[in-house]
C-alpha positions in Angstrom: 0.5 -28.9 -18.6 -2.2 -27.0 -16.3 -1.8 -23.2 -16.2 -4.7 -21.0 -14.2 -4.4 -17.3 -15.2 -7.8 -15.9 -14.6 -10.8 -17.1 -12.4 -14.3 -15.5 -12.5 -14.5 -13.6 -9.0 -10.6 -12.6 -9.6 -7.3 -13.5 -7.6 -5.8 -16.8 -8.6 -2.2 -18.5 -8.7 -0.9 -15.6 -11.3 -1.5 -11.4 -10.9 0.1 -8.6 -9.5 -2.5 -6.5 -11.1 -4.6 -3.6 -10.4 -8.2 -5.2 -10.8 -11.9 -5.1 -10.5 -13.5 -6.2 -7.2 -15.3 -9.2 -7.4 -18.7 -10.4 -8.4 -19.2 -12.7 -5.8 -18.7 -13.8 -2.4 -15.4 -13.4 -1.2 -15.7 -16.6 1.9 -16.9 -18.5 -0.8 -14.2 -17.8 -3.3 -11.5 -17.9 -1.0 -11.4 -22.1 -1.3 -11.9 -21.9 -5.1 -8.4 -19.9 -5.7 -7.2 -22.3 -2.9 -8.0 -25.7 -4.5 -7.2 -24.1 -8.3 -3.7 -23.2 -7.4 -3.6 -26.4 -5.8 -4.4 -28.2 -8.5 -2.0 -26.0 -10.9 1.3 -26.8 -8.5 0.1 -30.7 -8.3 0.1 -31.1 -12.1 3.3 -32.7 -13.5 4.7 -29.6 -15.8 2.7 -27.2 -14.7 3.5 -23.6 -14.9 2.7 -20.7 -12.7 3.2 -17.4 -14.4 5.2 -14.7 -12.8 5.5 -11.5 -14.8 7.3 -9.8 -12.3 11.5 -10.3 -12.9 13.1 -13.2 -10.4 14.3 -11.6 -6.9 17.3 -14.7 -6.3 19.6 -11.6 -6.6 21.4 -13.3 -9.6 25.3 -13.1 -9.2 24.9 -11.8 -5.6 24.2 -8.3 -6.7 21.6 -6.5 -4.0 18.2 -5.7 -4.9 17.8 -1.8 -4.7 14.9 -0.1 -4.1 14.1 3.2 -3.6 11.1 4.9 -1.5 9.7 7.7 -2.4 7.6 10.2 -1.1 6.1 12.0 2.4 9.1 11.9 5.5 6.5 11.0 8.7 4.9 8.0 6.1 8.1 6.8 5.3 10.7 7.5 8.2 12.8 4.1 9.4 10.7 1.8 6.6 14.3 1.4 4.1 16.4 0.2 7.4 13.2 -2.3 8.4 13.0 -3.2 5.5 16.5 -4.1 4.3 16.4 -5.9 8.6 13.7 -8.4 7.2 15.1 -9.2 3.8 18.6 -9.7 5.5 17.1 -12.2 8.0 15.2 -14.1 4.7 18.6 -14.4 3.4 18.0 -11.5 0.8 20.4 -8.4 -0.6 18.5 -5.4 -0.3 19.7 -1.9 -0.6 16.8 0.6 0.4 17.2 4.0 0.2 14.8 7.3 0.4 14.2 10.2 -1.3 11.7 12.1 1.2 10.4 14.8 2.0 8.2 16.5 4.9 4.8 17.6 4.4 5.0 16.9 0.8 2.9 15.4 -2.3 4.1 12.8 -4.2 3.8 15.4 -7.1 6.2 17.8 -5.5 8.2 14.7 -4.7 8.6 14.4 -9.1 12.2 14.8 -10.3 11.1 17.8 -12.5 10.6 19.4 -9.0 12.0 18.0 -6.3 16.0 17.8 -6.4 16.8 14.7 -3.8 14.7 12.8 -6.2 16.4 13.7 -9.2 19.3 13.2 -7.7 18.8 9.7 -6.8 17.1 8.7 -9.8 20.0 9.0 -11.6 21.6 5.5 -10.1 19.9 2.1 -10.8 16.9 0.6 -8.9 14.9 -2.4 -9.3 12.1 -0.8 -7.6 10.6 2.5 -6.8 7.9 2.5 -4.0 5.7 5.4 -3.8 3.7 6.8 -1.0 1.5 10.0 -1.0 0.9 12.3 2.1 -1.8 11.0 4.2 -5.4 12.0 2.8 -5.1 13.3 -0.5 -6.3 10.3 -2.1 -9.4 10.6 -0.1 -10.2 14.5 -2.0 -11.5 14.2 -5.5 -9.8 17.3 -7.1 -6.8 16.5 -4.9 -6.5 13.1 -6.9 -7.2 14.6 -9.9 -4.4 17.3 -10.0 -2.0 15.8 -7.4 -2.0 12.4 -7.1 -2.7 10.6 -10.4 -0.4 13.1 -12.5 2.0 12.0 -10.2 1.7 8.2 -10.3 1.7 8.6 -14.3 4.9 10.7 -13.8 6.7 7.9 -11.9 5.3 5.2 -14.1 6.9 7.0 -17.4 10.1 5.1 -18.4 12.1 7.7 -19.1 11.5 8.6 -15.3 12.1 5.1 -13.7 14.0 3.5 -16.1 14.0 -0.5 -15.8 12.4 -0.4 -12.4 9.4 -1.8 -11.1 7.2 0.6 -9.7 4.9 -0.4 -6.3 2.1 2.3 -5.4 1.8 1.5 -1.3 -2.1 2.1 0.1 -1.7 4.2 3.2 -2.7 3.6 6.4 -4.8 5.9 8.6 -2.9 9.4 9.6 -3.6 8.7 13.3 -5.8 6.8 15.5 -5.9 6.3 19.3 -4.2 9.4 20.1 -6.7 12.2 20.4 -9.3 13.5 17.3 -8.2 13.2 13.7 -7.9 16.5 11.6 -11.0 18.1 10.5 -9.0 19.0 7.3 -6.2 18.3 5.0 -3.2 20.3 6.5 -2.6 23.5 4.8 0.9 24.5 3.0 0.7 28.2 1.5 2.9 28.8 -0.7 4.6 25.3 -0.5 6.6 23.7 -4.3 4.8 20.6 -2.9 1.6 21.9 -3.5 2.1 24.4 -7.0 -1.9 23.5 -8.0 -3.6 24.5 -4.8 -4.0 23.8 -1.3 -6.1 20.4 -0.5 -8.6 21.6 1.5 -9.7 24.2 -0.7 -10.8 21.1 -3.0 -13.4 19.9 -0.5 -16.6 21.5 -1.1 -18.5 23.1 0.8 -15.6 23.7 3.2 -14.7 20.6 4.9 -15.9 20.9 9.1 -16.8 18.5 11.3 -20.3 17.1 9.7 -20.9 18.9 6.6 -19.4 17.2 4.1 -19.1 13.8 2.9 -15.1 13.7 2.9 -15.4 14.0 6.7 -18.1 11.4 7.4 -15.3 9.1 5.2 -12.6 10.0 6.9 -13.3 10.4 11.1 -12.3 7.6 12.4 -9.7 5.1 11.2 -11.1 2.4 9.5 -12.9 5.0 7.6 -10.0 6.5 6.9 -8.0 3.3 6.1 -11.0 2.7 3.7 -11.2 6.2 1.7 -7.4 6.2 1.3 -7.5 2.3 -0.3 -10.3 3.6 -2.3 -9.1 6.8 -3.6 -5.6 5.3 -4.1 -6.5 2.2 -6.0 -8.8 4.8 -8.0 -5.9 6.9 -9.4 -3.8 3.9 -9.6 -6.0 2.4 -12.1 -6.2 5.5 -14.2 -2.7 6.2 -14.1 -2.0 1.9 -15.2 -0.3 1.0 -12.0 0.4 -2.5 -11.5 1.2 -3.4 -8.3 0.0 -1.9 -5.2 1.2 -3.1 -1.5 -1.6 -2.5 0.9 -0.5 -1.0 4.6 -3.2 0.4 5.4 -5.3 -2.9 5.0 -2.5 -4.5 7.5 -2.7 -1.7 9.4 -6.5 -2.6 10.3 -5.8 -6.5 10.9 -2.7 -6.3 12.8 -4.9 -4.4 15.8 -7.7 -6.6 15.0 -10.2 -4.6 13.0 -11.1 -6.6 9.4 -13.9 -4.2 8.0 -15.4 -0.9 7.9 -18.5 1.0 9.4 -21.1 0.9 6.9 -22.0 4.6 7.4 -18.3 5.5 6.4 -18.0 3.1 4.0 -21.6 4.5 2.4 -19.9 8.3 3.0 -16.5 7.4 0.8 -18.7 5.3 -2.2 -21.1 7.7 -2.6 -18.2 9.8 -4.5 -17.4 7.2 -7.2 -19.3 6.3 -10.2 -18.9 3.3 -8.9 -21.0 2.8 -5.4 -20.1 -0.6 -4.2 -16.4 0.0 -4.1 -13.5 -2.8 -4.0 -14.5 -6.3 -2.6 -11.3 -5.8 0.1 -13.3 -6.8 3.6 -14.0 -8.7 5.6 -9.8 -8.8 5.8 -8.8 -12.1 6.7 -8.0 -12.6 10.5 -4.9 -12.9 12.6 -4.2 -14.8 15.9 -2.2 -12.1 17.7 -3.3 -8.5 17.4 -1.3 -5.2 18.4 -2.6 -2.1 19.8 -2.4 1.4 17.3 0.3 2.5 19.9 2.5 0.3 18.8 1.3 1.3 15.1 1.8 4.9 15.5 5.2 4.5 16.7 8.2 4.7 14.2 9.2 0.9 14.9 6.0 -0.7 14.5 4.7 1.2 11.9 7.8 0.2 10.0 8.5 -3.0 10.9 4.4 -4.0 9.5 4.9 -1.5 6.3 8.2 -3.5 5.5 6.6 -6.8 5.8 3.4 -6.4 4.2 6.1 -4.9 1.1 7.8 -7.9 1.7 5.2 -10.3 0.9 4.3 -7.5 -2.1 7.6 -7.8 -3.6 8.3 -11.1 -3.3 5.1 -13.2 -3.4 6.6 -14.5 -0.3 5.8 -14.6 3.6 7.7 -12.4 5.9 6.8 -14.9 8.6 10.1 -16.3 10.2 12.2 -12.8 9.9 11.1 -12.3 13.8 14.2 -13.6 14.8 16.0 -10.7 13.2 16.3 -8.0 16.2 14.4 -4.3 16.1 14.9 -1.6 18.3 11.9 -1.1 20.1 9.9 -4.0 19.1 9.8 -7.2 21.5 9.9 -10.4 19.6 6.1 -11.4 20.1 4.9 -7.9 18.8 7.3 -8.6 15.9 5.9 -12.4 14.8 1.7 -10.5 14.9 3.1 -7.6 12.6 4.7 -10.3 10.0 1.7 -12.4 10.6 -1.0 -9.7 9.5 1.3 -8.6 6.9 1.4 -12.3 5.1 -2.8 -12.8 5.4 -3.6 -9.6 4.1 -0.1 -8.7 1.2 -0.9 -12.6 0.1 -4.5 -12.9 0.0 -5.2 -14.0 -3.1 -8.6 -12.4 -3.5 -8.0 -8.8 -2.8 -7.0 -6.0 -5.4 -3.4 -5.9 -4.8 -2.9 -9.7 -4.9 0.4 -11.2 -5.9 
């Protein structure tokens, strides 16, 4: 019996959890996983070890999962979702409890009552997603973001469920400047411990501060949001993270980030050479951020790359399910760059 479990630089045939970034080359260790989980499959009895329950929807009963979290991040991503896993020949009830400009901590049961609500049925998973850039703000991850996560990671608040932290994408890109700032809500339930940019220091402008050099364009901002959401993950014990924004970047063609950016966002960790995530690996077919920033496409490619999460499983061959919107050929490069960067055994979040 051959089992592989751990390898030196990380990723391997068995995971699913929140890890360090890699000692060493990640080209190099790319064909080492390859050939060990190779060899594991090959050997007569050998085992791979899945800790995560089986999803062959025993009995015929639909797999329910639940998204939580920010309205704009998460608008049409339950029906795309439950589109793909129908055309894989998967039950899948998603549902939503969302709301608009809001944290994930104001989006907590104890606060928020469509949550509460919701969490009182049965779900095999709860998917979370913060609103865009408050990973990227220390404080903001200190008081919003991680309390949060540890919240939804309590049993008493999730019950059986799995829980899958998702790593945004960037808040916009193509369409004009990105914000200066963190947007503002006086006053709002959503935001009880402050307002976010009151957390950057000095005052967050166009070139003052290193939260702005992180965040201007969007593989910068792609970057700081993997970084400062795989930070709080890890302190909060997350296991399983499903990376959009990383998919994000290779669907349109763009499989690293600047170096001045990158320097901008490290700089603010104790730890200054950040997660081994780039260069992504590389798709054939590419989509432009239009397509990205529109509710279908933007959906279709976060439902895939959860697909793959979920399921340790390609979405590829789900483009034959009809989306509003979305022609067939954009479809096939969204669940392309969702399988090469959701399954890539090398990368933080891998399966």
């Amino acid at each position: 019996k051959a089992t592989v479990s751990v390898l030196n630089c990380k990723g391997g045939c068995t995971g699913g959890r929140v890890r360090s970034p890699p000692p060493c080359s990640r080209t190099t260790m790319r064909a080492v996983v390859a050939l060990a989980c190779l060899l594991a499959a090959s050997t007569p009895g050998a085992v791979a070890s899945h800790r995560h329950r089986n999803h062959k929807n025993p009995g015929g009963a639909p797999l329910r999962v639940l998204f939580i979290g920010e309205k704009k991040a998460l608008d049409g991503v339950p029906e795309a979702f439950e589109l793909l896993a129908a055309a894989k020949q998967r039950k899948v009830v998603a549902e939503a409890a969302v709301a608009a400009a809001c944290s994930l901590y104001g989006m907590q049961p104890a606060i928020n009552t469509v949550t509460r609500a919701q969490l009182r049925h049965r779900w095999d998973y709860l998917v979370l997603h913060d609103e865009f850039l408050i990973g990227t703000v220390p404080l903001a991850r200190k008081v919003y973001l991680r309390p949060a996560l540890t919240a939804f990671l309590n049993p008493a608040v999730r019950g059986n469920a799995e829980v899958i932290v998702a790593l945004p994408p960037p808040e916009r890109g193509g369409r004009g400047a990105f914000h200066t700032c963190p947007d503002t809500h006086p006053g709002s339930t959503c935001y009880g411990k402050g307002d976010v940019p009151a957390f950057i220091t000095p005052a967050c402008n166009e070139y003052a501060t290193p939260w702005y050099a992180g965040t201007k364009t969007a593989d910068c901002q792609a970057y700081a949001q993997l970084r400062g959401t795989l930070t709080a993950a890890e302190e909060a014990h997350a296991q399983r993270l499903t990376p959009w924004g990383m998919a994000w970047q290779a669907a349109q063609g763009e499989y690293g980030v600047g170096k001045d950016c990158k320097w901008a966002v490290d700089s603010q960790y104790v730890d200054k050479a950040g997660p081994g995530v780039y260069p992504l690996p590389k798709v054939n077919a590419t989509v432009s951020s239009n397509v990205l920033y529109d509710t279908p496409g933007g959906a279709y490619l976060k439902a895939a790359t959860l697909y793959a999460t979920m399921f340790n499983e390609t979405p590829v061959g789900a483009d034959a399910a009809k989306s509003k919107g979305l022609a067939r050929g954009t479809r096939a490069a969204l669940l392309r760059a969702a399988e090469v960067v959701a399954l890539d055994r090398l990368a933080p979040w891998a399966p």
